[in-house]
PyMOL Python script that loads the backbone (N, CA, C, O; Angstrom):
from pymol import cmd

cmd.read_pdbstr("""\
ATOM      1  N   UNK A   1       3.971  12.905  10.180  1.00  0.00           N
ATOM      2  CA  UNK A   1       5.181  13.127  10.933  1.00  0.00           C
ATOM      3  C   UNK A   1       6.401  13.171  10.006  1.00  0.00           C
ATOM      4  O   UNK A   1       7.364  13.769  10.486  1.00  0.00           O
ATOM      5  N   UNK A   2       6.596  12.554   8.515  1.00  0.00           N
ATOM      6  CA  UNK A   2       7.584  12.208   8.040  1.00  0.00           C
ATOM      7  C   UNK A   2       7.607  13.539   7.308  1.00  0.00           C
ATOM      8  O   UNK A   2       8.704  13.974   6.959  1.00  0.00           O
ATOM      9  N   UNK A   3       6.320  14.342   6.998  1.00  0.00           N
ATOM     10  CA  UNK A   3       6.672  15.552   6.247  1.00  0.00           C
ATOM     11  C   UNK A   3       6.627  16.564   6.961  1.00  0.00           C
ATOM     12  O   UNK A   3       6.559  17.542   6.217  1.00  0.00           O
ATOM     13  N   UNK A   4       6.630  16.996   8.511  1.00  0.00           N
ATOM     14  CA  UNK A   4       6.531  17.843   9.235  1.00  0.00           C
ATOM     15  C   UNK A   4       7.278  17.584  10.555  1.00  0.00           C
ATOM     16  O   UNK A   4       6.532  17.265  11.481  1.00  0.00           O
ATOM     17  N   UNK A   5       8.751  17.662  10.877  1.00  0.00           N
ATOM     18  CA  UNK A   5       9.291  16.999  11.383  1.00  0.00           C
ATOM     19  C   UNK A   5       9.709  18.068  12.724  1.00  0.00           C
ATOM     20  O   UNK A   5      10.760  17.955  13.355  1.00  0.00           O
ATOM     21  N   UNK A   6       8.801  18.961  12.957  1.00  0.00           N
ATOM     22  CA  UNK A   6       8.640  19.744  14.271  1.00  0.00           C
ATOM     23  C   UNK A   6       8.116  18.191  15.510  1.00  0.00           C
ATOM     24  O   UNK A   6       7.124  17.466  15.585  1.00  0.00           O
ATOM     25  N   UNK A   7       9.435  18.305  16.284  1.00  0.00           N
ATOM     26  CA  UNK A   7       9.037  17.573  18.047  1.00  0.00           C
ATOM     27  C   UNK A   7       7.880  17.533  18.511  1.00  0.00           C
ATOM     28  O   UNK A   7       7.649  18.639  18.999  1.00  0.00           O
ATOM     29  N   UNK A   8       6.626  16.553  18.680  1.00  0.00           N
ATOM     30  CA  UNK A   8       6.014  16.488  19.214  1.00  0.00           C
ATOM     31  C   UNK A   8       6.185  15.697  20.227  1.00  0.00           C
ATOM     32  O   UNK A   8       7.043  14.814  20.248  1.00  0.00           O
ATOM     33  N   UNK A   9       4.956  16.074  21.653  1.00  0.00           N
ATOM     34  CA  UNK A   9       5.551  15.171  23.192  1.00  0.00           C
ATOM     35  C   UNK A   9       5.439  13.877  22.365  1.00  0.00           C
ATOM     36  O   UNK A   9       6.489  13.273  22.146  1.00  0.00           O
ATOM     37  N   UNK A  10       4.549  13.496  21.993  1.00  0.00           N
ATOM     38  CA  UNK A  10       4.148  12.022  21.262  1.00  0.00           C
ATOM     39  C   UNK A  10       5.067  11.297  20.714  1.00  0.00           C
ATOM     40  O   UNK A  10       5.053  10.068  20.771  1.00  0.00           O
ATOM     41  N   UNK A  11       6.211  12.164  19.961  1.00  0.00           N
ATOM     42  CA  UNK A  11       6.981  11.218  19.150  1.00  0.00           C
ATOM     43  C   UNK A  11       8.372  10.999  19.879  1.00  0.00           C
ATOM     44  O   UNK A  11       9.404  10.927  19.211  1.00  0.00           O
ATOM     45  N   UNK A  12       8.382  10.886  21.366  1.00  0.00           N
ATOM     46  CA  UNK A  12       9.578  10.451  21.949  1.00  0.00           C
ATOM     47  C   UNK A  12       9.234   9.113  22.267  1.00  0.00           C
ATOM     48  O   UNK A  12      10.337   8.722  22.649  1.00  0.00           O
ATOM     49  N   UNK A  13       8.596   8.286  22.362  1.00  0.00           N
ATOM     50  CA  UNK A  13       8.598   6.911  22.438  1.00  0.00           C
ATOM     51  C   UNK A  13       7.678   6.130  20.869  1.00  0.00           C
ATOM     52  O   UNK A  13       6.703   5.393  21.014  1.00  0.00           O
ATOM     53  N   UNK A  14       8.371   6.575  19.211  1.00  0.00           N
ATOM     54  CA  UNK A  14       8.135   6.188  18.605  1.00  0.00           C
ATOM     55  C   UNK A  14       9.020   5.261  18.173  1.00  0.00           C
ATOM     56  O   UNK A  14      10.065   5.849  17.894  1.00  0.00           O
ATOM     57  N   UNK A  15       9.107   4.137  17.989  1.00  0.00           N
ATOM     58  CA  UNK A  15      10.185   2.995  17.593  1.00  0.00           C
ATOM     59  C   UNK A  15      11.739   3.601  16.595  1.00  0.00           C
ATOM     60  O   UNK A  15      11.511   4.688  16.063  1.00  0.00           O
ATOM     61  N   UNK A  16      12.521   3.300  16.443  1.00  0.00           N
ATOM     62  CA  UNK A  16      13.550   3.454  16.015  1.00  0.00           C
ATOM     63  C   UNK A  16      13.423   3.177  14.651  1.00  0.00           C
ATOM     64  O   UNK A  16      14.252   3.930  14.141  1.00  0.00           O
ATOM     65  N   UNK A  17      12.933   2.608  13.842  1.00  0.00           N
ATOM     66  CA  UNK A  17      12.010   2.171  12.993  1.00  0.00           C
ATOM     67  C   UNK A  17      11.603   3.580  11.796  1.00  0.00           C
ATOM     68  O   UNK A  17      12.000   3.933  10.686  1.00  0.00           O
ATOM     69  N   UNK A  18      10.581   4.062  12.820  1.00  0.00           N
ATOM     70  CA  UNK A  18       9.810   4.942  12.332  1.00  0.00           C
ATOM     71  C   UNK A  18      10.759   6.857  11.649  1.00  0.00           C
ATOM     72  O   UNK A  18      10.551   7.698  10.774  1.00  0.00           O
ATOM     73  N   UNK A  19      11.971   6.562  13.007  1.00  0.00           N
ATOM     74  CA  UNK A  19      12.500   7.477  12.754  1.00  0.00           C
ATOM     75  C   UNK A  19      13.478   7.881  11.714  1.00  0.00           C
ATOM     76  O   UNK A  19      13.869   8.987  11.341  1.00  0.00           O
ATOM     77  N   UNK A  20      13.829   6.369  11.264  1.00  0.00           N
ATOM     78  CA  UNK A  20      14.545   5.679   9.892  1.00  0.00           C
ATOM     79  C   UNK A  20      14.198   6.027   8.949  1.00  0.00           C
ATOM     80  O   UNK A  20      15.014   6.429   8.119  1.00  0.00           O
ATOM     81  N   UNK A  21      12.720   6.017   8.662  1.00  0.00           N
ATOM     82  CA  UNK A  21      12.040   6.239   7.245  1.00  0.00           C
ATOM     83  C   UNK A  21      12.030   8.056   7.919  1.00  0.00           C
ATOM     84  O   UNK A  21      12.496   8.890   7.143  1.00  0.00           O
ATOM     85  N   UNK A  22      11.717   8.366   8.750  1.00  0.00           N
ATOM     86  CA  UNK A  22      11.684  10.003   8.471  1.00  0.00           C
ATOM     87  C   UNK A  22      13.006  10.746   7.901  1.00  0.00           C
ATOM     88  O   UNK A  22      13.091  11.850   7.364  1.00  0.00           O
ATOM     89  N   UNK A  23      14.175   9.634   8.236  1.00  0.00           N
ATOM     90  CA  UNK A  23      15.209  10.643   7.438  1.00  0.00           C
ATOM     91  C   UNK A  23      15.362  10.057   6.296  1.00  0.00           C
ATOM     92  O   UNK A  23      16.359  10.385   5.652  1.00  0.00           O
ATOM     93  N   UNK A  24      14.477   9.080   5.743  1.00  0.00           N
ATOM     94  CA  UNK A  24      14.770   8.379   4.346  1.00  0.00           C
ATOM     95  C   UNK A  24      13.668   9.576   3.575  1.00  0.00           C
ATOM     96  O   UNK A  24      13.914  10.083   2.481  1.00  0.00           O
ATOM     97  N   UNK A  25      12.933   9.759   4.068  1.00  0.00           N
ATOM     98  CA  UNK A  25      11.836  10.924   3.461  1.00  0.00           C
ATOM     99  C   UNK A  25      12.684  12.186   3.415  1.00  0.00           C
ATOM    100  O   UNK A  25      12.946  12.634   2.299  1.00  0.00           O
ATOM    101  N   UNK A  26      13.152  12.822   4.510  1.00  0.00           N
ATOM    102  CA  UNK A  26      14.059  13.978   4.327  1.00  0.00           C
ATOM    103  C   UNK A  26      14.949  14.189   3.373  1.00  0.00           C
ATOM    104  O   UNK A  26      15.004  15.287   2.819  1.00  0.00           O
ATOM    105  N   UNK A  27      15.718  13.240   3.064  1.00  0.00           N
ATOM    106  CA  UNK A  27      17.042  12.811   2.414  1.00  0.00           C
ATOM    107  C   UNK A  27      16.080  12.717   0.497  1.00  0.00           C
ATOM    108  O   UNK A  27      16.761  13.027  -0.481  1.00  0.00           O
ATOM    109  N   UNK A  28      14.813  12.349   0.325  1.00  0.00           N
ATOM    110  CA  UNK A  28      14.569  12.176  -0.776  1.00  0.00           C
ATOM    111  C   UNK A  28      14.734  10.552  -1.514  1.00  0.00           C
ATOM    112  O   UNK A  28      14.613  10.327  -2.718  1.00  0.00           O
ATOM    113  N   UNK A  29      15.006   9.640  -0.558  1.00  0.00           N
ATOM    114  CA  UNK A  29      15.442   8.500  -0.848  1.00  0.00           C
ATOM    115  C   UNK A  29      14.513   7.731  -0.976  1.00  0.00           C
ATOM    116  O   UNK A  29      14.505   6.698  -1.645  1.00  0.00           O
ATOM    117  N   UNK A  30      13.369   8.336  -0.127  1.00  0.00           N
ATOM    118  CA  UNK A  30      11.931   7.796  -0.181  1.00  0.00           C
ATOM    119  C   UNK A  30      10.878   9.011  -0.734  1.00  0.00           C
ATOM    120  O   UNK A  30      11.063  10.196  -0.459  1.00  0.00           O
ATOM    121  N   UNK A  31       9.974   8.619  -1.391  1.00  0.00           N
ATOM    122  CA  UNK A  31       8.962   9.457  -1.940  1.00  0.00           C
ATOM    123  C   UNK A  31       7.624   9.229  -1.442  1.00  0.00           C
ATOM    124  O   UNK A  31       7.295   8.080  -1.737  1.00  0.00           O
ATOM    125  N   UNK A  32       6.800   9.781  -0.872  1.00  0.00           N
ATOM    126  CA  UNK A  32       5.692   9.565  -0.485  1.00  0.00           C
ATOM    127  C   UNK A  32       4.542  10.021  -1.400  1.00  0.00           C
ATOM    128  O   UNK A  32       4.523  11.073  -2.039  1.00  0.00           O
ATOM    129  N   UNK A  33       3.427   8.918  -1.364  1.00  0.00           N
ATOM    130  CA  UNK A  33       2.623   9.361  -2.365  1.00  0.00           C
ATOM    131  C   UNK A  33       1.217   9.308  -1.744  1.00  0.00           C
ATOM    132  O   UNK A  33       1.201   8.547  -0.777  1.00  0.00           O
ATOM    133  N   UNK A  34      -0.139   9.968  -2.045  1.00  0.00           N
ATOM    134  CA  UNK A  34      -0.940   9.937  -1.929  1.00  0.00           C
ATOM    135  C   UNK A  34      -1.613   8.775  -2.640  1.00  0.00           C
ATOM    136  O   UNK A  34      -1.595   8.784  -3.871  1.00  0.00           O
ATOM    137  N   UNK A  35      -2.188   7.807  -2.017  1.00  0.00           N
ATOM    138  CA  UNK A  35      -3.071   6.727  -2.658  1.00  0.00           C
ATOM    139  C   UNK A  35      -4.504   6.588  -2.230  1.00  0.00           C
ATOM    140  O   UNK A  35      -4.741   6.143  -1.107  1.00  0.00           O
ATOM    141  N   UNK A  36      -5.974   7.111  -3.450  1.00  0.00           N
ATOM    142  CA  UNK A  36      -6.807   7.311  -3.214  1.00  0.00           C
ATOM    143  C   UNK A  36      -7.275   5.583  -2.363  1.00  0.00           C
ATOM    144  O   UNK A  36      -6.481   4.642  -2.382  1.00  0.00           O
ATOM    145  N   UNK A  37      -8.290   5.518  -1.872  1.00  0.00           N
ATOM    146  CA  UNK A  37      -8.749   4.482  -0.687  1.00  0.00           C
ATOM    147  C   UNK A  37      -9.515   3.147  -1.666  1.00  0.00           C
ATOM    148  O   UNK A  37      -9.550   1.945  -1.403  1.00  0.00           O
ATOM    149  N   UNK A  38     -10.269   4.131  -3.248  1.00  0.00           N
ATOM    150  CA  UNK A  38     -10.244   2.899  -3.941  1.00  0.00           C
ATOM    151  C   UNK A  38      -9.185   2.251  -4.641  1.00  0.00           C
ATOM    152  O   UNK A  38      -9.354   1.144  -5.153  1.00  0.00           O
ATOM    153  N   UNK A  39      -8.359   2.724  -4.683  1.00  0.00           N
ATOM    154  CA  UNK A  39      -6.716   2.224  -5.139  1.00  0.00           C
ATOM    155  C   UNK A  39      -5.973   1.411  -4.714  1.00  0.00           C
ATOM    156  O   UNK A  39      -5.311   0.576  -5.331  1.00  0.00           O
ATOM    157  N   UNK A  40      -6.045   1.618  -3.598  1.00  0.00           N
ATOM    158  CA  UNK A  40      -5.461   0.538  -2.348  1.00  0.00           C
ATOM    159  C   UNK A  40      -5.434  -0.828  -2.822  1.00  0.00           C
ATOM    160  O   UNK A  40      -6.396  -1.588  -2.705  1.00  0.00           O
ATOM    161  N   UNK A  41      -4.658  -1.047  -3.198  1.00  0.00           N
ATOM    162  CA  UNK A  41      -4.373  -2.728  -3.529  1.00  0.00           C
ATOM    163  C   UNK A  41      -4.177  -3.902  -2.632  1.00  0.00           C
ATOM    164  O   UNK A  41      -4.424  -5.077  -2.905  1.00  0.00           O
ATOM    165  N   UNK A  42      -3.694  -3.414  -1.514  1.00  0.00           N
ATOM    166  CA  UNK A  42      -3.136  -3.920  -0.519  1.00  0.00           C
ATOM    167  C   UNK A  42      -4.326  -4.776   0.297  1.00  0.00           C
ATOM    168  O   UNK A  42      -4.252  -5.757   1.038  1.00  0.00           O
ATOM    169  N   UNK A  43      -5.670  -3.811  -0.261  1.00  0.00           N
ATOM    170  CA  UNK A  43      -7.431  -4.421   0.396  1.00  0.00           C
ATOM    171  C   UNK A  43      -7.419  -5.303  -0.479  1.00  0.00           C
ATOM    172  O   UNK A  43      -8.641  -5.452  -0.460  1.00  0.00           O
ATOM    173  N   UNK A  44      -7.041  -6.124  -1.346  1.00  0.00           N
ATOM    174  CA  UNK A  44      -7.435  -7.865  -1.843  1.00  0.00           C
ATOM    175  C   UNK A  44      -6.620  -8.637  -1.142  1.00  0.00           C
ATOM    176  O   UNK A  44      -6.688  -9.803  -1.531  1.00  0.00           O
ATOM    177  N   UNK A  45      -5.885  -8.474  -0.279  1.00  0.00           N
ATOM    178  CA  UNK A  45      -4.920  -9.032   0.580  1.00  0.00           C
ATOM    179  C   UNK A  45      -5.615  -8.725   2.265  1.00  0.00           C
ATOM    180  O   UNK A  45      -5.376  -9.551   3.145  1.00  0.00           O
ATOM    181  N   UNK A  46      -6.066  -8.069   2.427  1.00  0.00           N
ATOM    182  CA  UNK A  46      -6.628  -8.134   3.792  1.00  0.00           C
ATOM    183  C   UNK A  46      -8.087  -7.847   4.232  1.00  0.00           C
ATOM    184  O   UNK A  46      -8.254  -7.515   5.406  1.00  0.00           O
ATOM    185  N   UNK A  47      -9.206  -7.946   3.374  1.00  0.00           N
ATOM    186  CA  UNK A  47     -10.223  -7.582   3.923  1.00  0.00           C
ATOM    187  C   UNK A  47     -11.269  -7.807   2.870  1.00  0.00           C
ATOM    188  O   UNK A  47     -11.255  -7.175   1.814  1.00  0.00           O
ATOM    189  N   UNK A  48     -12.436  -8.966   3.242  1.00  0.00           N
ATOM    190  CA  UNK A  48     -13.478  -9.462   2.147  1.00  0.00           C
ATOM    191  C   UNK A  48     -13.816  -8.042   1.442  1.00  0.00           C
ATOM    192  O   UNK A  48     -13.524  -7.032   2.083  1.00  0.00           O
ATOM    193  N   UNK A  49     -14.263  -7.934   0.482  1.00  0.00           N
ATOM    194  CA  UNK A  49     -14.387  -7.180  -0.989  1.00  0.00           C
ATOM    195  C   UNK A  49     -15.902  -7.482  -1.593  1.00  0.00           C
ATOM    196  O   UNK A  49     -16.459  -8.530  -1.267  1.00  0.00           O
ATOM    197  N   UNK A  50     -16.528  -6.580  -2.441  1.00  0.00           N
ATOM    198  CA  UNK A  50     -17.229  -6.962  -3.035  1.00  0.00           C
ATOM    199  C   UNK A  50     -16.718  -7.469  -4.310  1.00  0.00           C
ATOM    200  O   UNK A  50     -15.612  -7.105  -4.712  1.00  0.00           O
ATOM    201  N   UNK A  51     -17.453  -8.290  -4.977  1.00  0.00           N
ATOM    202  CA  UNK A  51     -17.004  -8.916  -6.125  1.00  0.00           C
ATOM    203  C   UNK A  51     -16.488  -7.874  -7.440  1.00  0.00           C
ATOM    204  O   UNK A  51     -15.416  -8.060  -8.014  1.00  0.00           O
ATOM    205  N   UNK A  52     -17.181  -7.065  -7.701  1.00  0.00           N
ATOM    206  CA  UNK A  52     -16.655  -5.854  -8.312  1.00  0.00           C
ATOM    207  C   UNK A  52     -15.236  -4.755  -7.809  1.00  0.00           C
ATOM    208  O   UNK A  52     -14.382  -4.238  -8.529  1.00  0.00           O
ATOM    209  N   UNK A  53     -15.374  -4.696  -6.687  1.00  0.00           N
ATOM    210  CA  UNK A  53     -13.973  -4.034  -6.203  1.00  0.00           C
ATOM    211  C   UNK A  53     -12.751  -5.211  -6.299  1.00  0.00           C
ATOM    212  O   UNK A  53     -11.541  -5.023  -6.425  1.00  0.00           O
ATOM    213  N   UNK A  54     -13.551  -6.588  -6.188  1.00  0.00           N
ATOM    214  CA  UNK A  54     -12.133  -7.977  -6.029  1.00  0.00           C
ATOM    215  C   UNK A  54     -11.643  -7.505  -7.262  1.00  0.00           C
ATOM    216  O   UNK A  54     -10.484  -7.116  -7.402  1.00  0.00           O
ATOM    217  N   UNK A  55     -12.686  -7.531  -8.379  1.00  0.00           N
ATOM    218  CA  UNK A  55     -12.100  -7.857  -9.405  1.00  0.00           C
ATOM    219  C   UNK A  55     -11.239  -7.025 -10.114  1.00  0.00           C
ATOM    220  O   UNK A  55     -10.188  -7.386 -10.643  1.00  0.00           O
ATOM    221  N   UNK A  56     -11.831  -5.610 -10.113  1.00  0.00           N
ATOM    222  CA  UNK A  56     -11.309  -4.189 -10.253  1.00  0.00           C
ATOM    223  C   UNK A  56      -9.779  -4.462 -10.005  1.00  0.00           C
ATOM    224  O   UNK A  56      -9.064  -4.701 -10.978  1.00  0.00           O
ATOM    225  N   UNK A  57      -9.194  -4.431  -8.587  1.00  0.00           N
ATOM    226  CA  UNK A  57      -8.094  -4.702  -7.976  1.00  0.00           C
ATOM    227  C   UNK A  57      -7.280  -5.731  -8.258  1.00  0.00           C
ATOM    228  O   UNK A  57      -6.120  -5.410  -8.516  1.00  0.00           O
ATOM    229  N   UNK A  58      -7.642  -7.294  -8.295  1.00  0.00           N
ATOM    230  CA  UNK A  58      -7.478  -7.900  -9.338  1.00  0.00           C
ATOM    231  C   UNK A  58      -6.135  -7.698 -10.788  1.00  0.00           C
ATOM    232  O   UNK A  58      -4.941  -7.956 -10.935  1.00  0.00           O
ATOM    233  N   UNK A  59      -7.465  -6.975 -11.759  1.00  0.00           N
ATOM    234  CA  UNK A  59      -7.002  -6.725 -13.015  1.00  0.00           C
ATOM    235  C   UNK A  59      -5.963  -5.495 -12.782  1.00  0.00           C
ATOM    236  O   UNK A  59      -5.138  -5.269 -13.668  1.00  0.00           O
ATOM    237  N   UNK A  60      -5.987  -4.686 -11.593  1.00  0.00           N
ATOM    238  CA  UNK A  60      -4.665  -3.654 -10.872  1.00  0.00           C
ATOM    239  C   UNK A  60      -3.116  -4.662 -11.375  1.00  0.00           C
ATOM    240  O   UNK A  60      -2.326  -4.604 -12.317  1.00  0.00           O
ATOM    241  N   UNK A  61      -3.281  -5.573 -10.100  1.00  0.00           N
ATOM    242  CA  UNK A  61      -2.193  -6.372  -9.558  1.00  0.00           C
ATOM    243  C   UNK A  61      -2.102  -7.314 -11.131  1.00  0.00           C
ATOM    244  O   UNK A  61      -1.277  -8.225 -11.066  1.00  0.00           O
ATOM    245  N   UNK A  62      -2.681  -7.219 -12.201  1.00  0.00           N
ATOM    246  CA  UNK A  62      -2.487  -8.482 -13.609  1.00  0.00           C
ATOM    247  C   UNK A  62      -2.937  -9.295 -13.300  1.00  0.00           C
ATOM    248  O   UNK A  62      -2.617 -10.071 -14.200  1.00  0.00           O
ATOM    249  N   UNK A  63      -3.882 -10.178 -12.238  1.00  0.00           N
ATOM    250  CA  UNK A  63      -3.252 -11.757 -12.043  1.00  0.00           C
ATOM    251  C   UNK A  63      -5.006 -11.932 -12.899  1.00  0.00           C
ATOM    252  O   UNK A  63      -6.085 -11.341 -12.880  1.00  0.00           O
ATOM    253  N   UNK A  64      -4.523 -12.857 -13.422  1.00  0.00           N
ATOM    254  CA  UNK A  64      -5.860 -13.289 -14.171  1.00  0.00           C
ATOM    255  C   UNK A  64      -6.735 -14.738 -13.402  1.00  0.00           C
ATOM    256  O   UNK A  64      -6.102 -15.495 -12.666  1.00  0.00           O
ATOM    257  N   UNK A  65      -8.016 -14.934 -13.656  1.00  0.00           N
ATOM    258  CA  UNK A  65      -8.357 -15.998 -12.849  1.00  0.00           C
ATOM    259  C   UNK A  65      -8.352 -17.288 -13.350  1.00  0.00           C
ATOM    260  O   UNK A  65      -8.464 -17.456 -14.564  1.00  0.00           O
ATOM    261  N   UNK A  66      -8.215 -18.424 -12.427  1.00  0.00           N
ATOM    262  CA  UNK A  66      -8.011 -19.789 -12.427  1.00  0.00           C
ATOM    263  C   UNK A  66      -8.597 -20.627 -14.046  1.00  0.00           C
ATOM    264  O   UNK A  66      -7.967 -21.502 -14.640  1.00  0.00           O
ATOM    265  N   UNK A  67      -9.683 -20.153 -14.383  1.00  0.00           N
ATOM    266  CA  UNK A  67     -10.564 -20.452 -15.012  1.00  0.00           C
ATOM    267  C   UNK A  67      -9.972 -20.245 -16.548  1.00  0.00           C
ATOM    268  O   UNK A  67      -9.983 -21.076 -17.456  1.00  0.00           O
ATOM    269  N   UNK A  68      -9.293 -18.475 -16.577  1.00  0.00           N
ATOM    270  CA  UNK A  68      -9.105 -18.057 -17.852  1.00  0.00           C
ATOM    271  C   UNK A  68      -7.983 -18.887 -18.430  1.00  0.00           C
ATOM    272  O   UNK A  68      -7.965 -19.187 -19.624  1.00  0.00           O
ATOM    273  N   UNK A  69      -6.827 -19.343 -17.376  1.00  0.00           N
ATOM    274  CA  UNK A  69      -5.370 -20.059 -17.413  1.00  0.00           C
ATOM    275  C   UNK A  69      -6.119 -21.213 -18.146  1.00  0.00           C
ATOM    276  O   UNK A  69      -5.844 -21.524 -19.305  1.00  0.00           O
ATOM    277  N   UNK A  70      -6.964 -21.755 -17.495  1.00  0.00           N
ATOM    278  CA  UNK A  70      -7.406 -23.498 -17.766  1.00  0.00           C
ATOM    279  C   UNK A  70      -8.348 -23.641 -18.828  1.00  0.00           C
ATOM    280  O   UNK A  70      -8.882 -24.739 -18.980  1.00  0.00           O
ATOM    281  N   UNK A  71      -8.671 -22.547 -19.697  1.00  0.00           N
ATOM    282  CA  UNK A  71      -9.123 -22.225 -21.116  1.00  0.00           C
ATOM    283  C   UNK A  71      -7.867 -22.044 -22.047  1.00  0.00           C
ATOM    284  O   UNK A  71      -8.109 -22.061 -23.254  1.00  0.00           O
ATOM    285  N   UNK A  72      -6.954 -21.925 -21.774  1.00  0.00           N
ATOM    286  CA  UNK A  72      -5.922 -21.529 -22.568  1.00  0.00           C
ATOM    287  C   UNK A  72      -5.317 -22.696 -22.969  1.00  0.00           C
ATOM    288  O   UNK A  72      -5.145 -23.098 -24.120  1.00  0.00           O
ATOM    289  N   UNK A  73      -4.912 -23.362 -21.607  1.00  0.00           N
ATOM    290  CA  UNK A  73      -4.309 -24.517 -21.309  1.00  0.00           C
ATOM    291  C   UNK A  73      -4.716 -25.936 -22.124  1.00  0.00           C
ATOM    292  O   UNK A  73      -3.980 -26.749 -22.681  1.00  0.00           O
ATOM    293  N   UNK A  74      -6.341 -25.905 -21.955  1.00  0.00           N
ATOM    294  CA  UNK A  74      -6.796 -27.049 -22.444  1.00  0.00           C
ATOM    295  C   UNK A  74      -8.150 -26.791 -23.405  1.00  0.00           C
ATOM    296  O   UNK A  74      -8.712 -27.743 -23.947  1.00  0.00           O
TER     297      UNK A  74
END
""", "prot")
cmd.dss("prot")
cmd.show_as("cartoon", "prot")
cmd.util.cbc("prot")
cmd.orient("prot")
């Protein structure tokens, strides 16, 4: 909707909200990007993982684990 901004019946009861970011997209103020589905970072934050995708995502976001800190440390 934000890149094709022809009236649909649908989008007359879309929140006030939504219609905000469509002129922040128009205007160029916002950039929209394609993010492939294994990329998604946002899935170590909401939804169990296999241990290989945790970790993958993980080393995305930097955060290193509990273990490596408390080798350093002591």
């Amino acid at each position: 909707m934000s890149k094709n901004p022809i009236f649909h019946s649908k989008t007359k009861h879309i929140p006030v909200k939504y219609h905000f970011f469509r002129e922040q997209v128009a205007t160029q103020i916002v950039k929209l990007e394609y993010v492939p589905k294994k990329e998604q970072v946002a899935n170590i934050f909401t939804k169990p993982l296999p241990t290989e995708k945790f970790d993958y995502l993980r080393k995305i976001l930097g955060v290193v684990p509990f273990s490596y800190l408390h080798s350093l440390l002591f």
